[in-house]
C-alpha positions as CSV (number, residue, x, y, z in Angstrom):
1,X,-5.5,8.3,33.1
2,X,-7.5,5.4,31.3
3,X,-5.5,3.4,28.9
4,X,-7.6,4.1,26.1
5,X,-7.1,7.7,26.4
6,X,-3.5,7.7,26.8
7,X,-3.2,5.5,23.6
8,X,-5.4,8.7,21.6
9,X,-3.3,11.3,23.1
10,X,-0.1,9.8,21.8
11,X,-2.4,9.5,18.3
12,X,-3.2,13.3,18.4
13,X,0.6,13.9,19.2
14,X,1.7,12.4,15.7
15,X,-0.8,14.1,14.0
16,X,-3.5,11.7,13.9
17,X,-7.3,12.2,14.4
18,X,-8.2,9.2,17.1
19,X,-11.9,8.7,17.3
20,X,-13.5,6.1,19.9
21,X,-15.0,3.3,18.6
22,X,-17.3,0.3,19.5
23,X,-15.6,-2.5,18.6
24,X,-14.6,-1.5,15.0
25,X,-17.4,1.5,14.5
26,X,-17.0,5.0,15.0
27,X,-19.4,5.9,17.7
28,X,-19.5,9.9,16.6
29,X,-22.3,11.0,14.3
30,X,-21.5,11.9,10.5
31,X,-17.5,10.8,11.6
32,X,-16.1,11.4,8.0
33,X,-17.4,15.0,8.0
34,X,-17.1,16.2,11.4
35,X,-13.4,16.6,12.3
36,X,-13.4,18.7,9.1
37,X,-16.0,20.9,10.8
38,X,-14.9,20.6,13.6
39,X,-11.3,20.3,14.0
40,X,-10.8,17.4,17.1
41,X,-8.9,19.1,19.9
42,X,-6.7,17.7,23.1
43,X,-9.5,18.3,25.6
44,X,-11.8,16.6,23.6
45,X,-10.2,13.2,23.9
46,X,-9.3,14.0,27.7
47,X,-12.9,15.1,28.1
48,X,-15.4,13.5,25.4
49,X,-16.8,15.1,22.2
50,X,-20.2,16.5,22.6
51,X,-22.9,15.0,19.7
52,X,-25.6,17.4,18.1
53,X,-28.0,15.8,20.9
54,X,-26.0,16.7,24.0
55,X,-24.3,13.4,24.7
56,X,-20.7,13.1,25.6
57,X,-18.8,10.2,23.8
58,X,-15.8,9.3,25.7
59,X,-12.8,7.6,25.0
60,X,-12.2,5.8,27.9
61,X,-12.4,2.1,28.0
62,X,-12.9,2.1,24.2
63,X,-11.1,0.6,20.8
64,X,-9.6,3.5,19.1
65,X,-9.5,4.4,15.3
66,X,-8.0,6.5,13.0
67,X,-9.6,8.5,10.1
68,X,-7.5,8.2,7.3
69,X,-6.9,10.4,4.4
70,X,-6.0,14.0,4.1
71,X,-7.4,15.2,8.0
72,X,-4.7,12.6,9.3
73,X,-2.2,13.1,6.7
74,X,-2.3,8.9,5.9
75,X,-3.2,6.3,3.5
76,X,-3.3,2.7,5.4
77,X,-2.8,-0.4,3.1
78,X,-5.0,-2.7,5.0
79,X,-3.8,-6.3,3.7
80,X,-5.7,-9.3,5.4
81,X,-3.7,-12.0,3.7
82,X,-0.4,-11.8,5.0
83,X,1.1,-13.8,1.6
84,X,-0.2,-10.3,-0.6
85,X,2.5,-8.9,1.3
86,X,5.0,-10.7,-0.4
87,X,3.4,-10.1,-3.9
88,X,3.7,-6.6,-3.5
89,X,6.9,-6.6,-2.6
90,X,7.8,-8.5,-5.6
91,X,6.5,-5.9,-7.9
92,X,8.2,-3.3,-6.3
93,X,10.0,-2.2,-3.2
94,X,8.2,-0.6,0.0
95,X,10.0,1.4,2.4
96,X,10.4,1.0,6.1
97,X,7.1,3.0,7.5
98,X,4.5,2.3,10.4
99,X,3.1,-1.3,10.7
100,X,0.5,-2.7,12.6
101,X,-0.1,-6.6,13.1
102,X,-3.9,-7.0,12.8
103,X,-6.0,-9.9,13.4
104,X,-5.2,-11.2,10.1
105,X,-2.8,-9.4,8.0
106,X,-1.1,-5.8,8.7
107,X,-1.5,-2.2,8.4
108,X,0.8,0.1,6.5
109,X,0.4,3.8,7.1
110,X,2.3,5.9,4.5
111,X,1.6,10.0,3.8
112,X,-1.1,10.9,2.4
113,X,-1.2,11.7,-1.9
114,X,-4.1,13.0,-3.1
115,X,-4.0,11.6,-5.9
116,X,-4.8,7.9,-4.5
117,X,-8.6,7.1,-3.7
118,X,-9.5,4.8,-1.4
119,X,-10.4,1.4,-3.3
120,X,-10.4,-2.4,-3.1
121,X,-7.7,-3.6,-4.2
122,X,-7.2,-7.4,-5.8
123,X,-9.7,-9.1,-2.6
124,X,-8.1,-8.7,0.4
125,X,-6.3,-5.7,0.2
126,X,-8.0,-2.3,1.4
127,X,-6.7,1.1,0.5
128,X,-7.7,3.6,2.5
129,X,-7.7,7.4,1.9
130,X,-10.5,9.9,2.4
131,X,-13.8,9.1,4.3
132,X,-12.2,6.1,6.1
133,X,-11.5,4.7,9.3
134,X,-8.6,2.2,10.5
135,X,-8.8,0.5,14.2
136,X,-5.7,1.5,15.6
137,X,-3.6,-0.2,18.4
138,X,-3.9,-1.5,21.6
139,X,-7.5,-2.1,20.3
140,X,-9.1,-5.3,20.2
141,X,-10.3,-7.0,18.2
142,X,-14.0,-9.0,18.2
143,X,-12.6,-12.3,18.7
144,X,-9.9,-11.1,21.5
145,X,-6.7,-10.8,19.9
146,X,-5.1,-6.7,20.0
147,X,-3.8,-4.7,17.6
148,X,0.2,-4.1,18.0
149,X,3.0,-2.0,16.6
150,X,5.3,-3.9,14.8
151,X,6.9,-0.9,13.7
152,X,5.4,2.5,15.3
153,X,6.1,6.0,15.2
154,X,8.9,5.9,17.3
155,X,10.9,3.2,15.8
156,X,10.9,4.6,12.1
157,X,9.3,8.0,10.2
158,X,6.2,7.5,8.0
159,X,7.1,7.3,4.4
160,X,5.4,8.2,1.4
161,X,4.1,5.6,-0.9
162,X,6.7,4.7,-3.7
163,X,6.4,6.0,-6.7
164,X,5.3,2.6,-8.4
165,X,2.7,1.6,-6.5
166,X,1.4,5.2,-6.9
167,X,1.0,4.6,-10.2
168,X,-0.3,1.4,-10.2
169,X,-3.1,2.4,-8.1
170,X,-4.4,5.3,-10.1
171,X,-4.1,3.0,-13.2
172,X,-5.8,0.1,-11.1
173,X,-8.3,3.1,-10.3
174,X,-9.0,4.4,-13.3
175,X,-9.6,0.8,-14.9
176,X,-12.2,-0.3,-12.5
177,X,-14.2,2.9,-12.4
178,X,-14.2,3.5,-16.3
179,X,-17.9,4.9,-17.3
180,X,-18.9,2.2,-19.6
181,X,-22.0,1.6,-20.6
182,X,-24.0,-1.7,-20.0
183,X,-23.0,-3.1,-23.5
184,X,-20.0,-2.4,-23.3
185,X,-19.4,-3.4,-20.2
186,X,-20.9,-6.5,-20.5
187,X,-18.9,-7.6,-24.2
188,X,-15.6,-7.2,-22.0
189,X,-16.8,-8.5,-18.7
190,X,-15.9,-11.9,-19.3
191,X,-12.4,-10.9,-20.6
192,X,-11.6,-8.6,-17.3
193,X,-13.7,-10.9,-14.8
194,X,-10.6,-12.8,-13.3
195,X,-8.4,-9.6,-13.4
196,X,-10.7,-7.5,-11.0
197,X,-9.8,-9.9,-8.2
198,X,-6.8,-10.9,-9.0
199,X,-4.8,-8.6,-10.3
200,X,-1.4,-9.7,-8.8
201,X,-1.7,-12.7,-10.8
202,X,-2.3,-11.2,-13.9
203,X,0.9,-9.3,-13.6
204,X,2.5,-12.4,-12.2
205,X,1.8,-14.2,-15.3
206,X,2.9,-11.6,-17.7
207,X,6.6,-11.3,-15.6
208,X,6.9,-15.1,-16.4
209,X,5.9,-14.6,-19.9
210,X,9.1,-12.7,-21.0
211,X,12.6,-14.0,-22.0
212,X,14.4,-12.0,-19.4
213,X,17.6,-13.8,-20.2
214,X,17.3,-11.8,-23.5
215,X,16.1,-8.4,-22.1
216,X,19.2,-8.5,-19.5
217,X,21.6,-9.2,-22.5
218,X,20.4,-6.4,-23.9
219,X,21.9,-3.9,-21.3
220,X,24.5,-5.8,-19.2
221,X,26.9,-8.3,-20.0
222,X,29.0,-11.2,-19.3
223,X,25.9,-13.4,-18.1
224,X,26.9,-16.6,-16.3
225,X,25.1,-19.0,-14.1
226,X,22.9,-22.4,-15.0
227,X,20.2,-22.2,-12.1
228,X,17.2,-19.7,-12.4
229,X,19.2,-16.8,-10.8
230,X,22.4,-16.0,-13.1
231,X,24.9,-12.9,-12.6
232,X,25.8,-10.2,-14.2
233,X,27.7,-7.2,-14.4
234,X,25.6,-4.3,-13.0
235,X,23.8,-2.3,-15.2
236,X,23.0,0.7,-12.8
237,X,26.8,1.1,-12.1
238,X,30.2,0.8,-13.6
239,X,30.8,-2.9,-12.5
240,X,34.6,-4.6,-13.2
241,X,33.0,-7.9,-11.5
242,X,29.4,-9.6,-12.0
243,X,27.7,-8.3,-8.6
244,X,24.4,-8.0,-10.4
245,X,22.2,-11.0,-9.8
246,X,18.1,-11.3,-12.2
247,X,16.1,-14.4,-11.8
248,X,15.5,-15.9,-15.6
249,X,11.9,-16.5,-14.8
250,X,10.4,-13.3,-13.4
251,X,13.2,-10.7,-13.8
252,X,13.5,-9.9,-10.3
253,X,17.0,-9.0,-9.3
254,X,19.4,-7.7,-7.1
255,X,22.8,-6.1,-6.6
256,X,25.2,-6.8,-4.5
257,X,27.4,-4.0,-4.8
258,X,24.4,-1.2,-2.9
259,X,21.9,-0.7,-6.2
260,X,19.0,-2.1,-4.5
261,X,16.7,-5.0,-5.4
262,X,13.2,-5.5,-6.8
263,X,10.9,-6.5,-9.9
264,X,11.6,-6.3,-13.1
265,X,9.5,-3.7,-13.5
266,X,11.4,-1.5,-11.1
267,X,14.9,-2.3,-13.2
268,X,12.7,-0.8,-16.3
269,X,11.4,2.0,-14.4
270,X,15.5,2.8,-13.1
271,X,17.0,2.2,-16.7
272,X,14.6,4.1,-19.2
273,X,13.4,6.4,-16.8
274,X,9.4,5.6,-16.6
275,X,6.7,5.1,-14.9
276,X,5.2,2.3,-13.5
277,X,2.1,2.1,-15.8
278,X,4.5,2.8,-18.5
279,X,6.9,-0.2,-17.8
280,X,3.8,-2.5,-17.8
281,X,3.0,-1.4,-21.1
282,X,6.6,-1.4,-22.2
283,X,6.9,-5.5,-21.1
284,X,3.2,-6.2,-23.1
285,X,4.2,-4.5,-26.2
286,X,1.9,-1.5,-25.9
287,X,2.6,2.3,-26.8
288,X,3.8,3.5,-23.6
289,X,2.4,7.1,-24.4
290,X,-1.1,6.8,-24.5
């Protein structure tokens, strides 16, 4: 059996909807509708899906794709900028979950929350939920190079998305598709125009703004250390020794002792107890209750 079929099969089997594409574009008719309608079936990837004018689209000897969203139970994190990576992990921990190396960056697929839409997010990050596509491995891409697993359904189980970076992207959402009216919008445009591309930065900025050397004193003790990481005793356990370790810069920090690691915002979110939007709001000063 072709390898282009073989590769959608083993889609369909983890509950995927694998559609045929030409190089990255769906070649079915009204894709982000049909499959509702039309639930895709086994034989239709073995066989080829009839269009409304009698033509049979096959799957063989073409790149694959993956609608995303609720019909395949995924949201994909398409990040071309492999360094964005990195910043998200700084601002909060992701799971082990599937991973694709693409031409340029990665895929993450996570299960699906309906309350994330898909968006652009910062400029070369892509989330994608309902009405979307993603090309999915061994496809190729235009200038030759495939797409691979890094880490596929076999190696590990899909994972939802973490709670902060749920929140972040509803509040990232919600800011960018606010119903403002062309005054309004245009008396705050110059104050929000670096912040709708660079969002990471913003929130980069604001980490390095704070005296975390005073927040930390505040619920741990026993600080030592003269570089820009210093230790601690724990705050998320009983600790007799300092196995706790925050940079002074940025908060980040870690504990050695099986607590975890991440952002300073993810030590707010685990010692007061809210959300990621909330945390923000805590470290800029704001009511977090709004």
């Amino acid at each position: 059996m072709n390898t282009s079929i073989l590769a959608a099969l083993q889609l369909y089997q983890y509950g995927l909807t694998p559609v045929p594409l030409i190089e990255k574009r769906p070649l079915i008719k009204d894709w982000s509708n049909r499959f509702f309608e039309q639930p895709l079936k086994q034989q239709d990837i073995i066989n080829g899906i009839v269009d409304p004018t009698g033509k049979t689209i096959r799957y063989d000897n073409r790149n694959i794709g993956i609608l995303t969203g609720k019909i395949s139970n995924i949201i994909v994190l398409d990040i071309d900028d492999t360094s964005l990576l990195n910043t998200l992990e700084k601002m909060g921990p992701l799971p082990d979950t599937w991973k694709v190396q693409t031409n340029r960056g990665y895929h993450l697929y996570f299960n699906y929350d309906k309350e994330v839409p898909s968006m652009k997010l910062w400029d070369k990050i892509d989330i994608l939920s309902n009405k979307k596509q993603v090309v999915a491995p061994p496809s190729k891409h235009p200038n030759g190079r495939h797409y691979k697993w890094i880490l596929s359904p076999k190696d590990v189980e899909k994972a939802d998305l973490p709670e902060w970076l749920v929140d972040y992207l509803i509040d990232y959402s919600n800011q960018n598709n606010l119903n403002w009216t062309s005054a309004k919008k245009s008396k705050v445009q110059s104050i929000y125009k670096s912040k709708t591309g660079n969002k990471s930065k913003d929130i980069e900025e604001l980490l390095n703004s704070v005296d975390w050397v005073g927040f930390y004193s505040q619920v741990t003790s026993n600080i030592r250390g003269n570089g820009d990481w210093l230790s601690c005793k724990c705050p998320f356990h009983l600790d007799n020794h300092n196995s706790f370790s925050f940079n002074k810069h940025n908060g980040s920090w870690t504990c050695f002792a099986g607590c975890g690691s991440g952002s300073a915002i993810l030590a707010i979110q685990k010692l007061f107890g809210l959300s990621f939007r909330q945390s923000l709001f805590l470290i800029k000063g704001e009511d977090i209750y709004v």
